[in-house]
C-alpha positions in Angstrom: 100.3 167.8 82.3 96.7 169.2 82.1 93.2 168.2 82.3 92.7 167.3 78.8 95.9 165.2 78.5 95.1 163.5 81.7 91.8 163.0 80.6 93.1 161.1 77.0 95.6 159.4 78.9 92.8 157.9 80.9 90.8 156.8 78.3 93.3 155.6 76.6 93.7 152.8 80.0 90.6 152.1 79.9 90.7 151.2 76.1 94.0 149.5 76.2 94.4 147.7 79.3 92.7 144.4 78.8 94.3 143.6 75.3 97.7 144.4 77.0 97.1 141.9 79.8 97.3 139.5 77.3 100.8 138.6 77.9 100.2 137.8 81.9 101.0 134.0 80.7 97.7 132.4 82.3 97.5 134.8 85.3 93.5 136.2 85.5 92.6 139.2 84.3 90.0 141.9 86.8 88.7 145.3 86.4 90.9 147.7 88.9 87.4 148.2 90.7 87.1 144.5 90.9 90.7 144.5 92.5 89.9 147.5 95.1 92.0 149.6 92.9 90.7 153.6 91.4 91.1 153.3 87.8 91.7 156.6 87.6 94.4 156.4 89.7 96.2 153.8 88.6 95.8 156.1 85.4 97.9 159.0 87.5 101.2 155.8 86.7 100.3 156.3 82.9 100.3 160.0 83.0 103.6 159.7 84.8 105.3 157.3 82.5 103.8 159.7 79.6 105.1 162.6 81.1 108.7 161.3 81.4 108.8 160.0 77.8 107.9 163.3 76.5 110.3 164.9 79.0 112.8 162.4 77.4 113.8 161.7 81.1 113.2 158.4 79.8 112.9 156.4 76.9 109.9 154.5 77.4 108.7 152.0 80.5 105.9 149.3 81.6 104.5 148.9 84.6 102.6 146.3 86.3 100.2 145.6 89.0 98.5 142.8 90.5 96.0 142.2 93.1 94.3 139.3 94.8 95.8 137.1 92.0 94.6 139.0 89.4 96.1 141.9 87.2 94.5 144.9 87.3 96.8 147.1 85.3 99.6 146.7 82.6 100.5 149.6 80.4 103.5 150.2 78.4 104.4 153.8 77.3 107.2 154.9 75.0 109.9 153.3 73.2 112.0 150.5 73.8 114.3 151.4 70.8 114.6 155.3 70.1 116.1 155.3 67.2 114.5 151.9 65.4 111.4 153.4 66.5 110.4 150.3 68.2 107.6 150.6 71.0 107.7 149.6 74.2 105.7 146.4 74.8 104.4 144.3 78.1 106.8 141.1 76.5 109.8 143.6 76.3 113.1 142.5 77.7 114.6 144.3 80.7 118.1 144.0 82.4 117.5 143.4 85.6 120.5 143.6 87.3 119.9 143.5 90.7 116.5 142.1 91.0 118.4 139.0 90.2 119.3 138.9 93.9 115.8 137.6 95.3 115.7 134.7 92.5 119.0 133.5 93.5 118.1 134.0 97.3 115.4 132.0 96.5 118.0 129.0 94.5 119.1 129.1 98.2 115.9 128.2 99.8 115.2 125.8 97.4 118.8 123.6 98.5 117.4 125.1 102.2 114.4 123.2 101.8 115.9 120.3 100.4 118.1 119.5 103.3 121.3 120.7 101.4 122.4 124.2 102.8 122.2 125.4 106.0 121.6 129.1 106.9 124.6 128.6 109.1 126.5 127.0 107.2 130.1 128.9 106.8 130.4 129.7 103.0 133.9 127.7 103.3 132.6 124.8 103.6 131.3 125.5 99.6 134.0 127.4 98.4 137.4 126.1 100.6 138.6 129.6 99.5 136.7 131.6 101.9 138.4 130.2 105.1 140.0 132.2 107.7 138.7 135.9 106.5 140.5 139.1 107.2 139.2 142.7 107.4 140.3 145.6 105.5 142.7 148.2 108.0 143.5 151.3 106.1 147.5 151.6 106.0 147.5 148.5 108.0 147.9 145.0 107.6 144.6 142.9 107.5 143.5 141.6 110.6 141.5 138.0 111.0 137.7 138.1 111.1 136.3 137.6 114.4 134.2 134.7 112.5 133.6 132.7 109.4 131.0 134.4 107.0 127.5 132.2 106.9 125.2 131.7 104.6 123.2 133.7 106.6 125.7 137.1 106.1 125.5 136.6 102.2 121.9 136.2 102.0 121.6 139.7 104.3 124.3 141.5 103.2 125.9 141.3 106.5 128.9 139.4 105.5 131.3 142.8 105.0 131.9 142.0 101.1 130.9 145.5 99.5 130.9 146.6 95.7 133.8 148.3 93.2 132.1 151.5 94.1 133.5 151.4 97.6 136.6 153.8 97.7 138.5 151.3 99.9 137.8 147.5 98.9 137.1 148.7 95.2 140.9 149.5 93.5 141.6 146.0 95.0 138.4 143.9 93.3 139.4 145.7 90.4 143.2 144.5 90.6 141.7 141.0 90.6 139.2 141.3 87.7 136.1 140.7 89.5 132.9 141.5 88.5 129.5 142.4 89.2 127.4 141.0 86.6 126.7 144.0 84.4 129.4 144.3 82.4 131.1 141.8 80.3 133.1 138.8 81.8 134.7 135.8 79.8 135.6 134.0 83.2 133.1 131.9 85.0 131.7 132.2 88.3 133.8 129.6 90.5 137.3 131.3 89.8 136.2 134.8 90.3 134.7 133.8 93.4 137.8 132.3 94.7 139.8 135.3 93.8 137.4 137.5 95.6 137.7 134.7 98.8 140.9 136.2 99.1 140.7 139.7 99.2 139.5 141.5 102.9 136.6 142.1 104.1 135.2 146.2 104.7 134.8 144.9 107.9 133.8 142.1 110.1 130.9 139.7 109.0 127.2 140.5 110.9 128.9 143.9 112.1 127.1 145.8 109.7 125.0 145.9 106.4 126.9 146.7 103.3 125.4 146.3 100.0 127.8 144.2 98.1 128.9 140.9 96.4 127.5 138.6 98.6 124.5 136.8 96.3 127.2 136.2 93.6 128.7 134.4 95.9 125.5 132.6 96.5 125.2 131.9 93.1 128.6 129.7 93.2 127.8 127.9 96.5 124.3 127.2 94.6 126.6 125.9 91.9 128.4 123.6 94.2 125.4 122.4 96.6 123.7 121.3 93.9 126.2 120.2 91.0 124.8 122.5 88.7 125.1 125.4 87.0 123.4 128.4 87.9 121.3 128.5 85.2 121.3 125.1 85.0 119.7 125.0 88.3 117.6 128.5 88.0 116.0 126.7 84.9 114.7 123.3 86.4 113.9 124.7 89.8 112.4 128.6 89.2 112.0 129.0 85.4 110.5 126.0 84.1 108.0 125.3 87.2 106.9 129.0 87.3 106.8 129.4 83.1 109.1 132.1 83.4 110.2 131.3 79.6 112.2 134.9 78.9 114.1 135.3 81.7 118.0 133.9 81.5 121.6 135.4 82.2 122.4 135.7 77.9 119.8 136.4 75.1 119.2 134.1 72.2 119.4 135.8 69.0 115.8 134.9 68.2 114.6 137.5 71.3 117.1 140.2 70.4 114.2 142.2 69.1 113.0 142.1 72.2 115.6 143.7 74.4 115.2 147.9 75.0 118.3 149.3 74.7 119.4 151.3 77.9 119.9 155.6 77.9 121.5 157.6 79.8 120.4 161.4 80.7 122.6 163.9 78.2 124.1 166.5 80.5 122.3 169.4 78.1 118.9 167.3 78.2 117.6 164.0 76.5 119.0 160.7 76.4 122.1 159.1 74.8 122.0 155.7 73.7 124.2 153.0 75.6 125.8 150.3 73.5 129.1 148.5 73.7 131.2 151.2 75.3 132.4 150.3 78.7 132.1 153.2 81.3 134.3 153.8 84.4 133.7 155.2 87.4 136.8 154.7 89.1 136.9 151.3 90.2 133.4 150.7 88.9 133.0 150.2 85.2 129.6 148.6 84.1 128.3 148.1 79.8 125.1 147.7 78.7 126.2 144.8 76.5 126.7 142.3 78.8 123.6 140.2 77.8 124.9 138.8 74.6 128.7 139.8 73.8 131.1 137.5 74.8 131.5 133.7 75.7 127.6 133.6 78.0 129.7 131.6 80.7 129.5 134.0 83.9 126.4 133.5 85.8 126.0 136.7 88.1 123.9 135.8 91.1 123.7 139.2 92.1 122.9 141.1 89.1 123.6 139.0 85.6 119.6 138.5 84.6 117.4 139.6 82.2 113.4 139.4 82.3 110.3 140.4 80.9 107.0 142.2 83.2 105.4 139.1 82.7 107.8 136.7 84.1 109.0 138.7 86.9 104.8 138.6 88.3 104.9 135.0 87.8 107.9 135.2 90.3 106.6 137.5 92.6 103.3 135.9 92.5 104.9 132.7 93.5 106.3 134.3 97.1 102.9 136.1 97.3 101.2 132.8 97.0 103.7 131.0 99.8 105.8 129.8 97.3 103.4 128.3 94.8 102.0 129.3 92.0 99.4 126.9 89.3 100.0 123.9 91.7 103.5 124.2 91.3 106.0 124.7 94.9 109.1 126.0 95.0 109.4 126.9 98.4 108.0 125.6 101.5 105.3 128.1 102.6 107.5 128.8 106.0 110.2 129.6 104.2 109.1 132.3 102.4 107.4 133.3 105.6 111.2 133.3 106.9 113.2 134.7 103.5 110.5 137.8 104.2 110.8 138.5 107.5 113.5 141.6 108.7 116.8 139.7 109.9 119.1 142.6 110.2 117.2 144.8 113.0 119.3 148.1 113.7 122.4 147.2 111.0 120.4 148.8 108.7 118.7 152.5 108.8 115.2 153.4 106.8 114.3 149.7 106.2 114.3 145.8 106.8 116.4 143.5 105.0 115.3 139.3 104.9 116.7 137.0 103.0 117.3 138.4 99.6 114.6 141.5 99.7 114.4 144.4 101.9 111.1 144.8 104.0 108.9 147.2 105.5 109.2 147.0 109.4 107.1 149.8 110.8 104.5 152.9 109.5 108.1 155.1 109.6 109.8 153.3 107.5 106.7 153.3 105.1 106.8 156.9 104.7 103.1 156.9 105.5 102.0 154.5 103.1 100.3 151.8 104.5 102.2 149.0 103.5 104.0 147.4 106.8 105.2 143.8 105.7 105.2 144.7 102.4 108.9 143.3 100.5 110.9 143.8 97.2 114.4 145.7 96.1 114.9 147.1 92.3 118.0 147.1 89.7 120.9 149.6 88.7 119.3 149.9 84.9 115.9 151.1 86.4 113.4 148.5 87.4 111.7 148.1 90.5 108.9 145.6 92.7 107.2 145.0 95.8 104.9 142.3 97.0 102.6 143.2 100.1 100.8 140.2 101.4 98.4 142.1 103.7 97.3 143.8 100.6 97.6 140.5 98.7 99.5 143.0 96.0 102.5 143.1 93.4 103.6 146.2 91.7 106.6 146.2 89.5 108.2 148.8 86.8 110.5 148.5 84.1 112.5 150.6 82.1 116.5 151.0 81.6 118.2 153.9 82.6 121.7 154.7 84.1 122.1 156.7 85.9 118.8 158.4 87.0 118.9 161.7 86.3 115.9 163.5 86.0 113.7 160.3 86.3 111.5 160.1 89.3 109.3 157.1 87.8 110.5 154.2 89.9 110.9 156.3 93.2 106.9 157.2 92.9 105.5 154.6 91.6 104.8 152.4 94.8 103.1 155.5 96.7 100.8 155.7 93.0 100.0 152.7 93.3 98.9 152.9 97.3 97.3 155.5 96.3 95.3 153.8 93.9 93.9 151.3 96.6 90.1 151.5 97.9 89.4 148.8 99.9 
């Protein structure tokens, strides 16, 4: 892009970014200077947002951050609807697929808090189904865990429960109808979890970390802790005391306006549309439908949300703040101290993992940013966030995408925003 367009795109920021902030649902607005942030670099997000929409690498995206309490940029750039011609906007709702892991590892904490779960509690003692484990042996019969999966193992993704994806365990997940929470399901949560209780493990729980299943299995041992539902529960103890009023598993027809449609790169260039049409990937098959076909009944811990910008700040604002946000606690201040600590130590390569988010250990793993501590994890449709508490900062992306492609939005954007910071 050259000097010119980078020059229109920044005064374009400067004109646009306080009426946009309007959405930030009773979180302060501040100047990026008044933040320690370079408006002009936080402009370098905006040019890269533009660039990709005019690219068509994506469709459109918005993208968030917040500092000392306070938002100091929000800008939203392309469409959320190609062909209606609808705009991207800040109160746009986003899939969120797998950044529905930290909320339900913070439904956890909550029953953690409350006396009612115990990190080492073994997940039989919720679902009766998970008892006496086995492990996967290729051309072999299963062998017995050497030890019941905890808590613990789901929340770290420790507990050798992988996804369809894997060449192994997936044909066999598949066989049993399980799901993943972004595609459609007419079941509901407690008898795919059972089914899944009694297929094998990849391997033997706190052996290794294996991105997988275990949150949805969270999500039904939040179900049976508390004698809820899972959004029953999200809502009264997350949603309602953080305001987080658009995000849920299905959306009501009243918001449907508001919910960008997800592309996918074209082989040739551009973007196809998404819609109904399930797509398989060998064992994997995923739809962007999944919000609001069907019967709404599966609640999918690991991946089954939908959000706004908005709400999800409110959310990370909460963990920023110790777990409280406008006088309102949802976790005990230690706890979140403990849910965003590392917990997995040499099981996993490149970074941290706590309870629920991955975490920056060390200036390596950084990848010379300077944002050691710093937590967060991102979703399959393209959206991404991170909360550093030295910095007392939040960044967070949207758009919806699968797969990739081209796009190299949501893999820059937290160095942009590092590089945005003064003081």
């Amino acid at each position: 892009m050259n000097k010119t367009a980078r020059k229109l795109i920044y005064c374009l920021l400067v004109l646009q970014l306080f009426t946009s902030t309007a959405w930030c649902r009773g979180l302060a607005e501040a100047t990026p200077q008044s933040a320690g942030l370079s408006q002009q670099r936080l402009a370098d997000i905006t040019s890269l947002m533009q660039e990709h929409v005019e690219e068509k690498k994506l469709a459109g995206a918005v993208a968030l951050v917040a500092r000392r309490g306070k938002v100091a940029y929000l800008q939203s750039i392309g469409k959320q609807d190609i062909e209606a011609g609808i705009d991207m906007r800040s109160n746009t709702i986003f899939r969120i697929a797998s950044m529905t892991k930290p909320i339900t590892s913070v439904a956890v904490l909550v029953l953690y808090d409350d006396g009612l779960i115990r990190l080492d509690d073994p997940v039989s003692k919720y679902i009766p189904e998970f008892s006496g484990p086995t492990v996967f042996r290729q051309g072999q019969q299963a062998v017995p865990a050497k030890q019941e999966i905890t808590i613990k193992h789901l929340l770290t993704h420790t507990s050798g429960l992988t996804y369809q994806w894997d060449k192994q365990i997936g044909p066999l997940y598949k066989e049993a109808g399980i799901t993943h929470g972004i595609a459609q399901d007419d079941s509901v949560l407690g008898e795919k979890m059972k089914k899944l209780a009694r297929i094998p493990l990849l391997h033997h729980p706190g052996q290794k970390w294996t991105y997988g299943l275990s949150v949805d299995v969270l999500g039904r041992v939040v179900e049976v802790a508390s004698g809820k539902t899972l959004e029953e529960f999200f809502k009264k103890r997350i949603f309602e005391p953080l305001k987080m009023k658009d995000t849920q598993f299905f959306i009501p027809d009243g918001k449907m306006p508001r919910l960008a449609t997800v592309y996918a790169p074209r082989s040739q260039g551009g973007l196809k549309r998404l819609d109904s049409e399930p797509i398989v990937e060998e064992s994997f098959v995923y739809c962007a439908d999944h919000p609001y076909k069907g019967q709404r009944r599966y609640f999918s811990g690991g991946g089954g949300l939908c959000s706004t910008i908005t709400d999800y700040l409110r959310f990370s604002q909460m963990l920023l703040n110790g777990g409280e946000l406008d006088g309102k606690r949802v976790l005990k201040r230690k706890t979140v101290r403990l849910m965003t600590r590392d917990h997995v130590g040499q099981l996993k390569e490149g970074e941290g993992f706590g309870l629920g988010v991955s975490v920056t250990r060390n200036s390596e793993e950084s990848g010379g940013m300077d944002c050691v501590g710093s937590f967060g994890w991102g979703g399959f449709w393209y959206t991404t966030f991170f909360v550093d508490p030295g910095k007392e900062m939040i960044g967070i992306c949207m758009g919806q995408l699968h797969p990739n492609g081209g796009a190299t939005l949501n893999g820059r954007f937290k160095r942009l925003v590092y590089q945005a910071v003064i003081d």
